[in-house]
N, C-alpha and C positions, 0 to 999 in steps of 0.2 A: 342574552346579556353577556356582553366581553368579560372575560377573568379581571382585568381593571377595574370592571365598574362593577364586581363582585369584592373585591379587595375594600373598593369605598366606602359599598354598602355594607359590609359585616362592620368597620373598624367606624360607622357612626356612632356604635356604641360605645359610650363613654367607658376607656378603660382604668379611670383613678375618678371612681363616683365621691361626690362632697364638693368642694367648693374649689373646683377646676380655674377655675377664672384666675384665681387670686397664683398660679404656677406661669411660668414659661413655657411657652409652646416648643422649647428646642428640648426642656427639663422632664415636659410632660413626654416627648418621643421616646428619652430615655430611661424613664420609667416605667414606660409600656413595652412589654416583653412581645408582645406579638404586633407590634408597628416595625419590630427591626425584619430588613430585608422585603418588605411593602415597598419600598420607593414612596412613598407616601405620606407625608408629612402633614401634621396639626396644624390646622386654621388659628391665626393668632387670637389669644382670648384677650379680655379684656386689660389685665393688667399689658400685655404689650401694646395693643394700642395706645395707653398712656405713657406707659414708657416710651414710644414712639414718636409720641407728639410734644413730650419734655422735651428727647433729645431735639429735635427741628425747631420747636420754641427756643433751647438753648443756642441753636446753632444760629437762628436767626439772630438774637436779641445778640450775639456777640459781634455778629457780621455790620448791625446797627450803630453797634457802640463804636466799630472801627469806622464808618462814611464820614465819622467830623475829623477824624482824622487825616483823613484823604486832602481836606480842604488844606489842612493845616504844613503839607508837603511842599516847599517852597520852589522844586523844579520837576513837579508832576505835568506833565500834560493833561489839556482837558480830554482827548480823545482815549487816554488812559484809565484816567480818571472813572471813567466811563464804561470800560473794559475791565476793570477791577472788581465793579458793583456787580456787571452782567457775570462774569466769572463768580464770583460770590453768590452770587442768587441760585447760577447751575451748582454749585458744592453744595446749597441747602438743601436744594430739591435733591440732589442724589443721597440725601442721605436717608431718603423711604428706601432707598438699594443697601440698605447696609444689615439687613438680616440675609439677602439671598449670595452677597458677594463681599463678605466682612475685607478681606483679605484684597483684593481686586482693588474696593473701592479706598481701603487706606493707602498701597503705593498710589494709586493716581494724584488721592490729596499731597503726597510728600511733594511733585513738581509743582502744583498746583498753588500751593502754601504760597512758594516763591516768589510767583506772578502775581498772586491776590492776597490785599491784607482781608480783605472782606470773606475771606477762607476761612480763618483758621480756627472759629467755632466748627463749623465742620469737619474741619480736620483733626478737633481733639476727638468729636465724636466717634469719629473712625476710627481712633485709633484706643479709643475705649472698647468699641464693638468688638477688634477684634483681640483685644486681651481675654474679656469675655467668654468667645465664643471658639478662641483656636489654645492650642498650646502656646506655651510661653517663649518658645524661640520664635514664631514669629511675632511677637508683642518686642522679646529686645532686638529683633532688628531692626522694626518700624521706630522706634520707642530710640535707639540709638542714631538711625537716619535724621529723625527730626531735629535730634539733639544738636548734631554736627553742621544739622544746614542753619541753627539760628544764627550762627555769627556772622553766615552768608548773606542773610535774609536781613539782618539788620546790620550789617554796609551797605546793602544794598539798597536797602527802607529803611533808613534812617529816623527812629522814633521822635517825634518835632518835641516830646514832654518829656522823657524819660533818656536819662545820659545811655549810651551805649551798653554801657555793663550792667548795669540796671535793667534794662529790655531783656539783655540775654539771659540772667538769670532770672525772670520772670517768666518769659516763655518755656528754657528749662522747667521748671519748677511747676507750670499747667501740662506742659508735655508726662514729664515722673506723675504727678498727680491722677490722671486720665489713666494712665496703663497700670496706675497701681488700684485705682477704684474698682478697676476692671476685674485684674487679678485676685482682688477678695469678692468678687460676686461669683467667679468660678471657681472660686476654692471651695467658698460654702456652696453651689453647685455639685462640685466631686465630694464634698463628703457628704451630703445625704444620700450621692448615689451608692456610694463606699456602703452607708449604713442600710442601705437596700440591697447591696449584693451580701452584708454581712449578715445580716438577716434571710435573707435567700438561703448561703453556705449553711445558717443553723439550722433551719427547715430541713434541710435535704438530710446534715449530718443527723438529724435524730430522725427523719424518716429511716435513714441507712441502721441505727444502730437500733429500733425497733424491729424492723427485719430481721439485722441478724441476731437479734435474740432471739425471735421467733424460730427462724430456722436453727437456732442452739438445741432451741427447749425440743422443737420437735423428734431432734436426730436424739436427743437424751432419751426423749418419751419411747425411741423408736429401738434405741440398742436397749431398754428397759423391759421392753415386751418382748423383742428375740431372745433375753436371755432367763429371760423368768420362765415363761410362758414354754418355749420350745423344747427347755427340760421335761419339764411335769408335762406335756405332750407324747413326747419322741418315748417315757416310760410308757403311756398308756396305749400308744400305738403296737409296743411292741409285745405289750400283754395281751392288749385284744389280739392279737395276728394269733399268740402260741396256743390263747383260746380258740382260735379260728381251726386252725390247722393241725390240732392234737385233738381232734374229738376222743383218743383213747387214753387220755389223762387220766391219773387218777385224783378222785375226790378233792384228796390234801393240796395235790396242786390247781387245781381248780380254784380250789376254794384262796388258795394265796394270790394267784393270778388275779381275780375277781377285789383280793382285796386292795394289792395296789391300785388296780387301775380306780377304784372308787377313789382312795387317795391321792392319788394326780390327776385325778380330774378336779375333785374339794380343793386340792392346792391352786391348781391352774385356775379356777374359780374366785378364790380368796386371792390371787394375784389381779386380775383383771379387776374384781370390785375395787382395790387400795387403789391400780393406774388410776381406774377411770376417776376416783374421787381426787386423786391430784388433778385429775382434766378438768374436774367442776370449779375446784376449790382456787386452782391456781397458784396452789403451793402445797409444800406437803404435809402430808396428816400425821403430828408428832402422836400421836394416839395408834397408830396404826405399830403393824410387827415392825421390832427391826433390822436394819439391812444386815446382810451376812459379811462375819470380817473371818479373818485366817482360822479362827477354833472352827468354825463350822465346815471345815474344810474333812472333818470325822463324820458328821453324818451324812454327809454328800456322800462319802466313798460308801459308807454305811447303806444306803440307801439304794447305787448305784450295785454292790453286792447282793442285795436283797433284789434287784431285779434281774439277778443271774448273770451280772459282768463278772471277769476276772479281774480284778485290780493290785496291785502291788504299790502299796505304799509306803513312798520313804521321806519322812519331817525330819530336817537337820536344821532347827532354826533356834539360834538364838536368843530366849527370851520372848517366847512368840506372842507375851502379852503386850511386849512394847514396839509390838508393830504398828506403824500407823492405822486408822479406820479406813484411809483411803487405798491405802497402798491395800491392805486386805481384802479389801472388799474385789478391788481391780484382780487381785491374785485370786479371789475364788472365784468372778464372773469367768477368767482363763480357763479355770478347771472343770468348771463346771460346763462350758460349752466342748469345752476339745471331749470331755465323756459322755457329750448327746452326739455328737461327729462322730466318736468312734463306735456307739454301741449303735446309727444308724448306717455308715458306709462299713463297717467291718466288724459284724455283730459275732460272739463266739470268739473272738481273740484275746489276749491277754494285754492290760493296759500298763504300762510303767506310766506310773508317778512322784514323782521329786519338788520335792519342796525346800529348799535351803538357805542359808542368806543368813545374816548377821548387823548391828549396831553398824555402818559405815562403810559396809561391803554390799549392802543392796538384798534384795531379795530375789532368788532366781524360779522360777516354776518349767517343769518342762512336762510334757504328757506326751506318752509315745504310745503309740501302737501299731503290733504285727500286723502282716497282712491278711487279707481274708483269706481264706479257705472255700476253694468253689464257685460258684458264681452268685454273686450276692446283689438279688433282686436291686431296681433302680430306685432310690429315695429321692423326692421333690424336692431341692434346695437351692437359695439363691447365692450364696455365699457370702449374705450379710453381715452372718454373724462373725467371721473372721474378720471383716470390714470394720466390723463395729468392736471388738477387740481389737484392734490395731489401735482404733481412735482413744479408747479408754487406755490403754497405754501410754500411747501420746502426750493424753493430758495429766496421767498421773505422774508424767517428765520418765518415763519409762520407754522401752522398745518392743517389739514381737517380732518373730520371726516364725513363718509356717512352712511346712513343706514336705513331699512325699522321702522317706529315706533311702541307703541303696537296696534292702532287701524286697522294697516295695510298700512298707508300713508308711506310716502318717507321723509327724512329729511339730508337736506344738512348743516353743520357748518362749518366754517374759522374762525380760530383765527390768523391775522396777526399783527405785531409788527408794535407801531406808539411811536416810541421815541419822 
């Protein structure tokens, strides 16, 4: 089977199912999205073949109504006469041609008109067809053409009932008539299609802004768990290791070793159950702990001390109760990652951190730290989680900035906005 006769067979299937008939086969083309670029066009439904055999009824019954006038032409020839009707009869017939050559077949009726009164049912049709079916400039220049030649056409054929001026604004007046019927059958045409692509555009734009919600919520869901999670982690990692590798410990440390790592593991645990129940729930659980803002920025270091960091902490803020909840929370998610980065790439070092900021001056954080000492084993990291602080910054209209110092240390900065 040729790709053609592959193309026919697929596109028999009706693509606008209900009551096809009652459309245009040129209206149906462009409503079916996968007919464009087929070469292939719809078999005319039922309403065009009535439409089809109106216009030819019309064009006959008017080419009728001009034959007594033929009689009534007082220096016609009969051999004219004659040639008028036969002219006339071929306009009828050409008008089953006025769906494949709208455009073709209306200038040929413009000369055609001239020679035969028994035409120009025919030739309003044409030039209906092609208001229709093409743009409007060529409708006013057919539509203009006709116009200009009636004064011709009638000195020339001289109406035997009707005074001169009379004829021509008659014929005017079917000519306007014809390209304006035209022009509202293609206007209501373009606006259902109008209300098919506008309809199309909303599909797409909320398929679009379902995605990117989806991809929002995900990347939130995703810098939610690196930053929770990798904390109470990178602790218990680093406890089990000094269990690992100090089997001459004594007791007390043992026994402290033993108990954080039980509590960042219960944390890291109690983090993961509240995610995963926002992942059930699809929104979050006001029942649940809550989020950390700038006060809890004391047992963080607290906590981070108790696992054997050195930290130096310096708060110059402002009234740190009227810090916003986002802007805090964004300043402890900072702190709280740059002191899993430091206590895993540069364990044993001393950490600066600064906290400062004011009512209109912004809030600043910066965490530093010295360089290692030695060679300090390789830790698995994909560098997310700076990734994903940058973005929380971003959003909270805030900046970050990261980067090794000249001594060789690490240093983390946030500048977030505190109106």
């Amino acid at each position: 089977m040729s790709e053609d006769e592959t193309v026919k067979t697929v596109r028999t299937t009706p693509a606008l199912p209900g009551r096809r008939w009652l459309l245009p086969s040129a209206l149906i083309d462009q409503l079916d999205p996968d007919a464009e670029g087929t070469g292939w066009r719809s078999r005319r439904t039922a309403r065009d073949w009535l439409v089809d055999f109106a216009c030819f009824g019309l064009a006959v019954l008017i080419g009728l109504l001009s034959v007594d006038s033929l009689d009534q032409e007082p220096h016609l020839a009969q051999g004219w006469e004659v040639a008028d009707q036969l002219i006339g009869a071929l306009a009828c017939a050409a008008v089953w041609l006025r769906r494949r050559w709208p455009v073709g077949l209306a200038v040929t009726m413009v000369p055609v008109g001239l020679l035969s009164v028994t035409s120009g049912g025919a030739a309003l049709v044409a030039l209906f067809t092609v208001a229709v079916h093409r743009p409007f400039r060529y409708t006013a220049w057919l539509t203009g053409a006709n116009v200009l030649l009636q004064p011709v056409f009638y000195w020339l054929r001289p109406d035997p009932q009707l005074p001169y001026l009379v004829a021509n604004l008659l014929g005017v007046l079917l000519a306007v008539t014809a390209a304006g019927w035209g022009m509202l059958a293609r206007s209501k045409r373009q606006l259902l299609l109008s209300l098919r692509d506008r309809a199309a555009r909303a599909e797409t734009e909320a398929r679009l802004r379902a995605e990117q919600a989806q991809r929002l919520a995900r990347e939130a869901i995703a810098r939610e768990m690196h930053d929770v999670l990798a904390h109470r982690l990178t602790l218990l990692s680093v406890h089990a290791g000094a269990l690992e590798f100090r089997p001459d410990a004594s007791r007390e440390e043992v026994a402290r070793a033993a108990g954080v790592v039980r509590e960042s593991a219960h944390e890291a645990l109690q983090d993961l159950r509240e995610i995963i129940g926002v992942l059930r729930a699809g929104d979050s659980d006001d029942g649940g702990r809550p989020q950390p803002t700038l006060a809890a920025l004391d047992a963080l270091v607290a906590e981070s001390r108790q696992a054997g960091m050195e930290v130096a902490f310096v708060r110059d803020v402002t009234d740190p109760a009227a810090v916003p909840a986002s802007v805090g929370r964004t300043a402890y998610r900072v702190v709280q990652e740059a002191l899993t980065n430091a206590r895993k790439h540069a364990p044993g070092t001393e950490v600066e951190l600064s906290v400062t900021g004011a009512p209109g001056d912004g809030l600043a954080v910066s965490v530093r730290n010295a360089p290692p000492e030695g060679e300090v084993p390789v830790v698995p990291g994909s560098g997310q989680g700076l990734i994903g602080l940058a973005e929380r910054a971003t959003l909270a209209g805030g900046t970050l900035e990261h980067g090794p110092t000249a001594d060789g240390g690490f240093r983390v900065r946030a500048r977030l906005p505190w109106g």
